[in-house]
C-alpha positions as CSV (number, residue, x, y, z in Angstrom):
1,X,12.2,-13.9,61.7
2,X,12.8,-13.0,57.7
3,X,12.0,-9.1,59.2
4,X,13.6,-9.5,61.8
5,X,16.9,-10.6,60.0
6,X,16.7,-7.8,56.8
7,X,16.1,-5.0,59.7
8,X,19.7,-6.2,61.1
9,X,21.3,-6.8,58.2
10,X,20.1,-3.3,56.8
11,X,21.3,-1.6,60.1
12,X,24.3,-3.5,59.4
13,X,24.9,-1.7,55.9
14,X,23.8,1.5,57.1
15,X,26.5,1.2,60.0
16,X,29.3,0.4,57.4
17,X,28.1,3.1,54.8
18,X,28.1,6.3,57.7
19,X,31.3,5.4,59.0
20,X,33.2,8.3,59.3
21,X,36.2,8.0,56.4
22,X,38.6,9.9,58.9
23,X,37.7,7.4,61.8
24,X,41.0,5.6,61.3
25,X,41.9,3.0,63.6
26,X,45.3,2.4,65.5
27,X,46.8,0.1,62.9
28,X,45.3,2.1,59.7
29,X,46.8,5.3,60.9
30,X,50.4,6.4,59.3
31,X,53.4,5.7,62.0
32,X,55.1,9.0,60.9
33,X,53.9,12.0,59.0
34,X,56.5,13.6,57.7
35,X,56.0,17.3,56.2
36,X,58.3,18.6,53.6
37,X,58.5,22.3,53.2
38,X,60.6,23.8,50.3
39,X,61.5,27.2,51.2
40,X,60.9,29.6,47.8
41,X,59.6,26.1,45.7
42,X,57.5,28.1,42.8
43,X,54.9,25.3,41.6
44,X,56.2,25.1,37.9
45,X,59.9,24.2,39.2
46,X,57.9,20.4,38.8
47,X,57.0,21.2,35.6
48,X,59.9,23.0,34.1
49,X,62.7,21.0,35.7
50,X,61.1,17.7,35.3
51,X,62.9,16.0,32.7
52,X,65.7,16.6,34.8
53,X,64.6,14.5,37.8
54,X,64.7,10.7,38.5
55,X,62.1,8.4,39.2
56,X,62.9,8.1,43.0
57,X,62.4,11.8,44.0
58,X,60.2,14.3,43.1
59,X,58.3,12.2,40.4
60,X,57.8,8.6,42.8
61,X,55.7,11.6,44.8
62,X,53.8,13.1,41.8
63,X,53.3,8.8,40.0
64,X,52.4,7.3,42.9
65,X,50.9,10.0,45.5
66,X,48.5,12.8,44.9
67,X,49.2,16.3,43.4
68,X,46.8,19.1,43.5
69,X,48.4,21.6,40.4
70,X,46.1,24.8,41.1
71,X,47.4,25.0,45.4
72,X,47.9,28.8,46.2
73,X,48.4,31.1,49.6
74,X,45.4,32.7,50.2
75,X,47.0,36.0,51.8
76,X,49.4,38.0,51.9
77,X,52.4,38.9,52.7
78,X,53.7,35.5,51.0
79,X,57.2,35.3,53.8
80,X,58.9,32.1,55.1
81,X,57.5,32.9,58.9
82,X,53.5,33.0,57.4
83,X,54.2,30.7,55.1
84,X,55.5,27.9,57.9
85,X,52.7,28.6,60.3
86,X,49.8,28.9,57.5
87,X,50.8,25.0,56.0
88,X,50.7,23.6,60.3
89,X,48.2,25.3,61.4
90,X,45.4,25.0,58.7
91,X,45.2,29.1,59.1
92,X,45.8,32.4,57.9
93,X,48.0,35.3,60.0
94,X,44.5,36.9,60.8
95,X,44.5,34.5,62.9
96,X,47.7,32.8,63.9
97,X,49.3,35.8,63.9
98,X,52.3,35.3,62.2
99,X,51.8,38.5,60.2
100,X,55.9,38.7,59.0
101,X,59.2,37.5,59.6
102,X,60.1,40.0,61.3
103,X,56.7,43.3,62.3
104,X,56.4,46.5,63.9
105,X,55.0,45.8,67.5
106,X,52.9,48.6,68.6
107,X,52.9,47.8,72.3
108,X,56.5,47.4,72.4
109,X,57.3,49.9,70.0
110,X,59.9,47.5,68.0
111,X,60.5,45.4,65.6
112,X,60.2,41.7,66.8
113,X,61.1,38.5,65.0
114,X,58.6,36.0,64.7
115,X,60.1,33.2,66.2
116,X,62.2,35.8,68.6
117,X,62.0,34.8,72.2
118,X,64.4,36.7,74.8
119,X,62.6,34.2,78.0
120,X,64.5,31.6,76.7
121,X,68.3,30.5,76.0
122,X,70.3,29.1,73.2
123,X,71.3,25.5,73.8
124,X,74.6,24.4,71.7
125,X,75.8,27.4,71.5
126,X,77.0,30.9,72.9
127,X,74.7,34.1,71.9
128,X,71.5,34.7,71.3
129,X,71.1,32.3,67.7
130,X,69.3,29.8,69.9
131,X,67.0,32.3,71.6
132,X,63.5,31.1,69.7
133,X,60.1,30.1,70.3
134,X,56.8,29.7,69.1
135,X,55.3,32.0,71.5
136,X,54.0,34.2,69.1
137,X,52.1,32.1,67.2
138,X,48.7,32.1,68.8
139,X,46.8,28.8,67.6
140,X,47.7,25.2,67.5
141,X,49.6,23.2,64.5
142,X,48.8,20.1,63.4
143,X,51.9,18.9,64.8
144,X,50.2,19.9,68.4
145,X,47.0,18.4,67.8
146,X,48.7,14.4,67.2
147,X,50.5,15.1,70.5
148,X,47.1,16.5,72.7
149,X,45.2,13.3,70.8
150,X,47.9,10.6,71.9
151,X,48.4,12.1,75.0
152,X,52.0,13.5,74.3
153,X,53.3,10.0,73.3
154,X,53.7,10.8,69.8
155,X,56.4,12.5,68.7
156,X,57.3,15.8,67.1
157,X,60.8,16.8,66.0
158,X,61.3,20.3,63.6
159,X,64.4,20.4,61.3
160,X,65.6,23.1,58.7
161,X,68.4,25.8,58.0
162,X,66.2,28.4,59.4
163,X,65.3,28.8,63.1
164,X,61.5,29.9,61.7
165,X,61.6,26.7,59.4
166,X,62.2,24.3,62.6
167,X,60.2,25.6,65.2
168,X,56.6,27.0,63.7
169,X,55.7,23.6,62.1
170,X,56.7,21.8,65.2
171,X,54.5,23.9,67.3
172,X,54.2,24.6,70.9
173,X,54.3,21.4,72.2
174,X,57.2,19.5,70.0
175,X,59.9,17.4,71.9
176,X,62.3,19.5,69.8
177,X,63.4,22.4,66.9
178,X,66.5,22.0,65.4
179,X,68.4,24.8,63.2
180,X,72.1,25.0,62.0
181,X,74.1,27.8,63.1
182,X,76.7,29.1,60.9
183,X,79.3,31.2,61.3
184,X,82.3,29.6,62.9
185,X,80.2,26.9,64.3
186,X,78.4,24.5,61.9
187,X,76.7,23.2,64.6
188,X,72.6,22.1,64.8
189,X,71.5,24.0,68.2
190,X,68.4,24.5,69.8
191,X,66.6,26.8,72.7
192,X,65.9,26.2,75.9
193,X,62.0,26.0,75.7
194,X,62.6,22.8,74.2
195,X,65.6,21.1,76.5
196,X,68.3,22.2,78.8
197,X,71.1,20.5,76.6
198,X,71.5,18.8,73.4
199,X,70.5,15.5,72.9
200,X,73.9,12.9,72.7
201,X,73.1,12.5,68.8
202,X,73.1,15.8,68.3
203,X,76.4,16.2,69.7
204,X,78.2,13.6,68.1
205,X,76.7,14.7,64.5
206,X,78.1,18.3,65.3
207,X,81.3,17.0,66.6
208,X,81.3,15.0,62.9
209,X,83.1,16.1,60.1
210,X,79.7,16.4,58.1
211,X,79.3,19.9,57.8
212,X,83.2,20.9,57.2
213,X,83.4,18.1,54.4
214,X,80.5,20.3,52.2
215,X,83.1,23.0,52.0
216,X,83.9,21.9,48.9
217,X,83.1,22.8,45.1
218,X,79.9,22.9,43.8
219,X,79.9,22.6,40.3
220,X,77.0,21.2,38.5
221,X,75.4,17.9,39.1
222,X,75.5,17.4,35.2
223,X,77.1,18.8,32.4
224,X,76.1,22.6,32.4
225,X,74.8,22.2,28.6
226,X,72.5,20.2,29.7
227,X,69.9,22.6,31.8
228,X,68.4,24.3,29.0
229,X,65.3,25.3,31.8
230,X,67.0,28.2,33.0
231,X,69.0,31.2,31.5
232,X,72.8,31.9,30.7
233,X,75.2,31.1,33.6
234,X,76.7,34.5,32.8
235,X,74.7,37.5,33.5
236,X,73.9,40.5,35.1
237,X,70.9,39.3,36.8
238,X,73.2,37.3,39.6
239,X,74.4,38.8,43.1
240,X,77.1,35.6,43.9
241,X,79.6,35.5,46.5
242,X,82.2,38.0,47.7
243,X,85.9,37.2,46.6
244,X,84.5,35.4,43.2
245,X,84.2,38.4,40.3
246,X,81.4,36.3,38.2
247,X,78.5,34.5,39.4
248,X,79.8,31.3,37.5
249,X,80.0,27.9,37.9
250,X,82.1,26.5,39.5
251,X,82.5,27.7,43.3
252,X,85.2,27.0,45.7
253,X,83.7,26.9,48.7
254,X,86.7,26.5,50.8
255,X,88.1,29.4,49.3
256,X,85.1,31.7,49.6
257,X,83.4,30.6,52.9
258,X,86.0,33.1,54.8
259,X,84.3,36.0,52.8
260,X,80.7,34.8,52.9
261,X,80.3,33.9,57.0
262,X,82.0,30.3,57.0
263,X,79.6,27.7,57.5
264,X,77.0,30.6,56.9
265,X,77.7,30.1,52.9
266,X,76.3,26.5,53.5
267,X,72.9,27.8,53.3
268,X,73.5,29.4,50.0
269,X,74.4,25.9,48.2
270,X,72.5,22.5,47.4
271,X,75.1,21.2,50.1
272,X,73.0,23.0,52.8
273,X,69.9,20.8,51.9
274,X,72.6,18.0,51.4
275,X,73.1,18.5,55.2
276,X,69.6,19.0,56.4
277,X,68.8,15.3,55.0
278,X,71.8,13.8,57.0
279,X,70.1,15.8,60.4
280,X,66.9,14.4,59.5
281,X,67.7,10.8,58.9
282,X,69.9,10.8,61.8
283,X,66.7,12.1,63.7
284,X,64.7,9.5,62.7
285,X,67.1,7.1,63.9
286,X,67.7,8.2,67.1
287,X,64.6,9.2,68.0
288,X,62.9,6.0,67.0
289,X,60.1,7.7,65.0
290,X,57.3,5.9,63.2
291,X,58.1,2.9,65.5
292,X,55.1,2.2,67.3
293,X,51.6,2.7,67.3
294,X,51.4,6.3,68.2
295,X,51.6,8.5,65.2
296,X,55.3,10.7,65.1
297,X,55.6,13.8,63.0
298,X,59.2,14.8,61.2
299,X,58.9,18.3,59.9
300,X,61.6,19.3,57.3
301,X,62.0,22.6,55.8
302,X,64.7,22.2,52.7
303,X,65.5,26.3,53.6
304,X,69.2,26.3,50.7
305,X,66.3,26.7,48.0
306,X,65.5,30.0,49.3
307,X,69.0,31.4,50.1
308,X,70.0,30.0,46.3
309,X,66.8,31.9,45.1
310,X,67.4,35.5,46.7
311,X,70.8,35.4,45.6
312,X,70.8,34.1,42.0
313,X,67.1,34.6,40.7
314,X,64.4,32.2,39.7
315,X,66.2,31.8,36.4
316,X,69.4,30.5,37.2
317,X,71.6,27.8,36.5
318,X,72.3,27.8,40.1
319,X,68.4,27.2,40.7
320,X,68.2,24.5,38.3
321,X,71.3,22.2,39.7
322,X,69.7,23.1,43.2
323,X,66.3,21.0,42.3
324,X,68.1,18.5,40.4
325,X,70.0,17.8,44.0
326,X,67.2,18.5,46.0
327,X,65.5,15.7,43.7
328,X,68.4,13.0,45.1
329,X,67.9,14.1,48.6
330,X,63.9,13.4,48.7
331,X,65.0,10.1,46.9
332,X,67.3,9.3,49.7
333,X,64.8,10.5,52.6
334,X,61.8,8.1,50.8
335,X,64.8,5.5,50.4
336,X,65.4,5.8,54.4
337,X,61.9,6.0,55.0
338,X,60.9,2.9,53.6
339,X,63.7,1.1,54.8
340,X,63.3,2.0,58.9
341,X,59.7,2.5,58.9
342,X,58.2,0.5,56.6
343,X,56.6,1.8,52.9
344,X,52.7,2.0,53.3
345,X,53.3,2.9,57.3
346,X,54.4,6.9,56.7
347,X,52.4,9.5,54.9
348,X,54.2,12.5,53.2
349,X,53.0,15.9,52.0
350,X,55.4,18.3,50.6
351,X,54.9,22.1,49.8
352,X,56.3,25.2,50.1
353,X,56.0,28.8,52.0
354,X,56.0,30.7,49.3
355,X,57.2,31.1,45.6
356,X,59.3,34.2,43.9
357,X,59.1,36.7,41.1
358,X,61.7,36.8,38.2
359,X,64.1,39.4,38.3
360,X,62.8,42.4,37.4
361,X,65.4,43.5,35.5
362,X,65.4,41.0,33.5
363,X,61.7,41.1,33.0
364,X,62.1,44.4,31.8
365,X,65.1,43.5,29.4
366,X,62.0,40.9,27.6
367,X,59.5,44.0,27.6
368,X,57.7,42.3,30.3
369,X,56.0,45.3,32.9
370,X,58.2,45.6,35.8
371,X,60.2,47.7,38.2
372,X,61.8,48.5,41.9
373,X,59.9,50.3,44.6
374,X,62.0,52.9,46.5
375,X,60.7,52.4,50.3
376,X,63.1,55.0,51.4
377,X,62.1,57.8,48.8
378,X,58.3,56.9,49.4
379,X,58.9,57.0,53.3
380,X,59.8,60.5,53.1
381,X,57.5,61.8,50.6
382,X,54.5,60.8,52.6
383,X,56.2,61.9,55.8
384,X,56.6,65.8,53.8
385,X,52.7,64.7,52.9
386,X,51.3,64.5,56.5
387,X,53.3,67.5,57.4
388,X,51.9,69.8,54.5
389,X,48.3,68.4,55.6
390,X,48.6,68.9,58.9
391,X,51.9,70.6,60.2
392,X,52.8,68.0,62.5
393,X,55.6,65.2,62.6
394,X,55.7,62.1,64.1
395,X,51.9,60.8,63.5
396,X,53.4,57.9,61.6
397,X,55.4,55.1,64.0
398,X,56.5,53.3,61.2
399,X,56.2,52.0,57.6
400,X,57.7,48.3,56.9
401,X,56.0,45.4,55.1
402,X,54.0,47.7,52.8
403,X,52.4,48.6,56.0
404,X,51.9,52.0,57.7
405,X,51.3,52.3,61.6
406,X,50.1,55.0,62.9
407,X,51.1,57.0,66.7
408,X,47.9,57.1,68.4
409,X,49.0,59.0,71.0
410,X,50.1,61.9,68.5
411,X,47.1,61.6,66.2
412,X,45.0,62.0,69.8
413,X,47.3,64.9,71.0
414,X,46.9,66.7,67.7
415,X,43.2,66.0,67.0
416,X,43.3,64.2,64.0
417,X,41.0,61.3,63.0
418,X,42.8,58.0,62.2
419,X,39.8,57.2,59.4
420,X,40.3,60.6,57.6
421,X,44.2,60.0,58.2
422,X,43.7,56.5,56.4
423,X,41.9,57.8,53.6
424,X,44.5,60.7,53.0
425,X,47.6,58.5,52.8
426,X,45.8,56.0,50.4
427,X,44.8,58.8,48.2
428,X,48.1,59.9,48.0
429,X,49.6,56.7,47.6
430,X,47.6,55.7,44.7
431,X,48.8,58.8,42.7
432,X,52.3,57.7,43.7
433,X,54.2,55.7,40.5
434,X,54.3,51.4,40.8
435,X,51.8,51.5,43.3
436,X,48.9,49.4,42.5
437,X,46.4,49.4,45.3
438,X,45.8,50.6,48.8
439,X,43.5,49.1,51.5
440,X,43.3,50.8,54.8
441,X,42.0,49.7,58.3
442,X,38.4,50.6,58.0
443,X,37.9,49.2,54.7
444,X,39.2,45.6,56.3
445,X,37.3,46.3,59.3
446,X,34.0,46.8,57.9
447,X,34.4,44.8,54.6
448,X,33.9,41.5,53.5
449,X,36.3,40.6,50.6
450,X,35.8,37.3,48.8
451,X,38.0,37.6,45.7
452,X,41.1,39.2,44.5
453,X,43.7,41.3,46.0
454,X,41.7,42.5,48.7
455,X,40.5,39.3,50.1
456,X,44.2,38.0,50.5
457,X,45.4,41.2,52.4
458,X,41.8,40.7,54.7
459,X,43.3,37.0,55.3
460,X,46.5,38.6,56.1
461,X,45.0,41.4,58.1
462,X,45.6,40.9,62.4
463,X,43.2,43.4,63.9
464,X,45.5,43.6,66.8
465,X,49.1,43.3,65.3
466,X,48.6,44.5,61.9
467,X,48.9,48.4,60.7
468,X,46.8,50.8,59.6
469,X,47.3,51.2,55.6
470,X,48.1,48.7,53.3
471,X,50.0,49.1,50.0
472,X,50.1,47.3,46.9
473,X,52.8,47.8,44.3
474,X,52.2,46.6,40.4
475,X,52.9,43.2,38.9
476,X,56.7,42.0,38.6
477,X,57.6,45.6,41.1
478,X,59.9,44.5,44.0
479,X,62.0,46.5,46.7
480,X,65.3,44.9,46.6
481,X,68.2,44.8,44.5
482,X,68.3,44.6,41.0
483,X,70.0,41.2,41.3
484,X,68.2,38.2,42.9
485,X,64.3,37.0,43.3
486,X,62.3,38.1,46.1
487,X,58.4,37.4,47.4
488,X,55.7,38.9,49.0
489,X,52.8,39.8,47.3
490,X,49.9,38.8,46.0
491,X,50.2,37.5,42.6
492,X,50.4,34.0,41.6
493,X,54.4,34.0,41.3
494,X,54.2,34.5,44.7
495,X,51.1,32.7,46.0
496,X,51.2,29.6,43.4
497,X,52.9,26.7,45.6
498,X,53.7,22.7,45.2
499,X,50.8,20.5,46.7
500,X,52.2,16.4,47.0
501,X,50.5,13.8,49.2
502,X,52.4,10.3,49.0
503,X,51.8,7.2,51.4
504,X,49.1,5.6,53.9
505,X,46.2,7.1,53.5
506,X,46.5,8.9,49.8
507,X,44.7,8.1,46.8
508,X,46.5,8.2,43.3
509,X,45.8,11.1,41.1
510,X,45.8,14.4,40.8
511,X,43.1,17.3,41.0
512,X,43.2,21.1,39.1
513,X,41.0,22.5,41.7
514,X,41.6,25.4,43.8
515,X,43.2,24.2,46.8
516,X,44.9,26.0,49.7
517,X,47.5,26.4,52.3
518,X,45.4,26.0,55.0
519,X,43.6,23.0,53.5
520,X,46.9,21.1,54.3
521,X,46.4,20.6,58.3
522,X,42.9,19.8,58.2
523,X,42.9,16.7,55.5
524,X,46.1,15.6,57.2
525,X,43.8,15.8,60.7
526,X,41.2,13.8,58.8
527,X,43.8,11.2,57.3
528,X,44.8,11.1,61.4
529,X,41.0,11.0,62.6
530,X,42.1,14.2,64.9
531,X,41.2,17.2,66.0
532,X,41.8,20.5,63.8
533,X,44.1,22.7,64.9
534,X,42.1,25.2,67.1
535,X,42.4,28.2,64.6
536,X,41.5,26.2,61.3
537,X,40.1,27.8,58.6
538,X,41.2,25.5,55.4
539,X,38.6,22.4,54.4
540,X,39.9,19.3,53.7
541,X,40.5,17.9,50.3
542,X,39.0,15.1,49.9
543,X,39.8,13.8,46.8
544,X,43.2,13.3,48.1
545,X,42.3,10.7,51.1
546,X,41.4,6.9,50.1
């Protein structure tokens, strides 16, 4: 009997002890995840604007949640379209696609946007602003694996500025993807692969006064002296707004939003992320989320940060009052969240799609090695190239995204072989000045890169919809304008994002391991006891789950 009773008691033990610590039961699981992306977020904005945030915001997530410091993208190009689908679907665009924001098809033999969709219809408004879908992406989010697993009963609803930003997290199955349309309009809208007509909410918030009362002046939150973490508010470094000669504080909105779209400026001030909290709070509200026992996901994308960015530069005073905002609006979305569904019954991770470089100009002016890339100028000179090699035009399609596609049909018609073509246009690139590296086809083809530059463009690599040589300019070298931040590449301005987990589920602390984007769907999948996301390549962090 004494046998009898240890045997049981051990198989007891050993029952408890192999229990799978993502086997979460209905009432342990999170009511609502809610994903935060921060469109441009580079990770030491924590670090360098921190003194400048409350308690309630950005630091409740960093004191009382988890924060992995040493999170990067794992490929490149580092865009707002890769970056969206990367974080939600636990992948990299060799394999969900999502190569750009906007690509060279080869089939079609156009440029196509990556959340384009000409099958569907805008809802809410006139034109073809609502005319999105995911149907590009080509493997399952996070966001679609919580609806397959409760059989469509839980939730999804997508949020953000940015059509992209909306509809890529929410996947292919959400309930809904909302985006603000400028212009004259101010209105959220949607598409029809979501809903024939916008939901009553919807329609009252855009018949609200909500957006046309942020037409107002931004001036700094506090007194200007005060954000000694950025640079002088007068500079040359600055694009600002038509009809305002100096890209100072303060801005009349009112005044300028004639010259700079109407509503459209929105997205270029903190009141843009202002406004995106207000559409996702109502959201949560009137779609009941986190309110029973079926697991709801609210994805946000804070898109102002990006717009702010491109126009003003990393260094800005105008970046700096944008996080010390952005810092009251996440305090007001945790506020709301505890408050309707319940503190310890919601799980938050917040991120970001990419960072940015500092201006190069201004790099320069502090001796720092920088510059601007001419696409134009290098366009033709390898177009005069190929013809002096082999007297024929037109074997090139097209050269965007530091990518160069070839015409099949003319490198067949004039006998010449795409490998030798490959390794002649990366020879000459390398010679050419601010280029830094060059991959071609073949070499991702029949390599296997597991470090460095090379391994992120692999990651980035789509056999089917990517081109066929790849270029790499220097450190701190952009093509853009000499005022403003961009992104893109490879280095760790770019690829070095934010990583916070707060709520059910998440330990305390904080980890200086490598971690990745794509490690974000599969430990939220584990936190959910889930399946993965069909196309997952990311691991789950596991210091992060209690």
């Amino acid at each position: 009997m004494k046998f009898t009773s240890i045997k049981m008691l051990l198989f007891g033990l050993a029952a408890l002890s192999f229990k799978p610590a993502d086997a979460q039961t209905a009432s342990q699981k999170p009511k609502l995840v809610v994903g935060i992306v921060v469109d441009q977020m580079r990770f030491d904005y924590l670090t360098r604007f921190e003194a400048q945030f409350g308690d309630r915001g950005f630091k409740r997530l960093m004191s009382d949640g988890f924060e992995c410091r040493n999170n990067h993208f794992n490929y490149v190009p580092t865009y707002t379209g890769p970056g969206h689908a990367s974080i939600y679907t636990g992948t990299t665009p060799a394999n969900h696609g999502i190569i750009s924001n906007n690509w060279y098809n080869k089939f079609e033999k156009q440029q196509v946007y990556c959340a384009g969709d000409t099958t569907v219809a805008s809802v809410g408004v006139d034109g073809p602003a609502g005319q999105m879908s995911p149907h590009r992406m080509l493997t399952t989010t996070i966001t679609d694996q919580n609806r397959l697993h409760t059989q469509m009963r839980g939730k999804t609803i997508g949020v953000s500025l940015k059509d992209r930003g909306a509809i890529l997290p929410a996947g292919h199955t959400a309930n809904a993807a909302y985006w603000f349309e400028g212009g004259d309009e101010g209105k959220w809208i949607t598409s029809t692969f979501y809903m024939d007509q916008l939901p009553k909410w919807v329609q009252e918030f855009n018949a609200s006064a909500k957006a046309k009362n942020y037409l107002k002046e931004w001036n700094t939150l506090k007194p200007i002296e005060t954000y000694v973490e950025s640079g002088a508010d007068l500079n040359t470094y600055e694009g600002g707004f038509r009809g305002k000669e100096d890209a100072v504080f303060p801005y009349d909105l009112e005044k300028l939003a004639p010259e700079n779209g109407g509503y459209t400026l929105l997205k270029s001030t903190p009141y843009g992320n202002n406004l995106t909290t207000d559409f996702a709070l109502e959201a949560l509200d009137a779609e009941a989320l986190g309110q029973d026992s079926d697991t709801d996901f609210l994805v946000v994308s804070y898109s102002a940060t990006d717009y702010v960015g491109h126009n003003f530069g990393v260094n800005s005073k105008e970046v700096e009052d944008m996080y010390v905002r952005l810092d009251l609006d996440l305090e007001r979305l945790l506020d709301a969240l505890d408050k309707k569904v319940g503190e310890g019954n919601y799980t938050v991770f917040l991120t970001a799609d990419h960072g940015a470089v500092n201006v190069p100009a201004y790099l320069s002016a502090n001796r720092i090695p920088s510059g601007y890339f001419d696409n134009r100028a290098f366009a033709t000179a390898l177009n005069e190239f190929i013809v002096s090699e082999y007297g024929k035009e037109d074997l090139i399609e097209d050269i965007s995204n530091y990518q160069v596609f070839f015409n099949y049909e003319n490198l067949q018609e004039a006998g010449v072989n795409p490998e030798e073509l490959q390794k002649k246009i990366a020879h000459f690139a390398l010679q050419y000045d601010l280029m830094d590296k060059v991959y071609t086809r073949a070499e991702l083809n029949q390599a296997n890169y597991t470090s460095g530059v090379a391994a992120l463009i692999q990651k980035g690599f789509n056999q089917k919809r990517s081109g066929d040589v790849f270029l790499v300019l220097d450190p701190g070298v952009i093509s853009y304008s000499r005022t403003g931040s961009t992104h893109g590449s490879a280095f760790s301005y770019d690829t070095h994002a934010p990583l916070l987990f707060y709520g059910a589920g998440i330990k305390k602390g904080k980890t200086y391991k490598l971690t990745e984007i794509p490690d974000i769907a599969p430990t939220i999948a584990a936190l959910l006891g889930i399946e993965f996301p069909n196309g997952t390549t990311g691991t789950i962090i596991t210091e992060v789950l209690e």
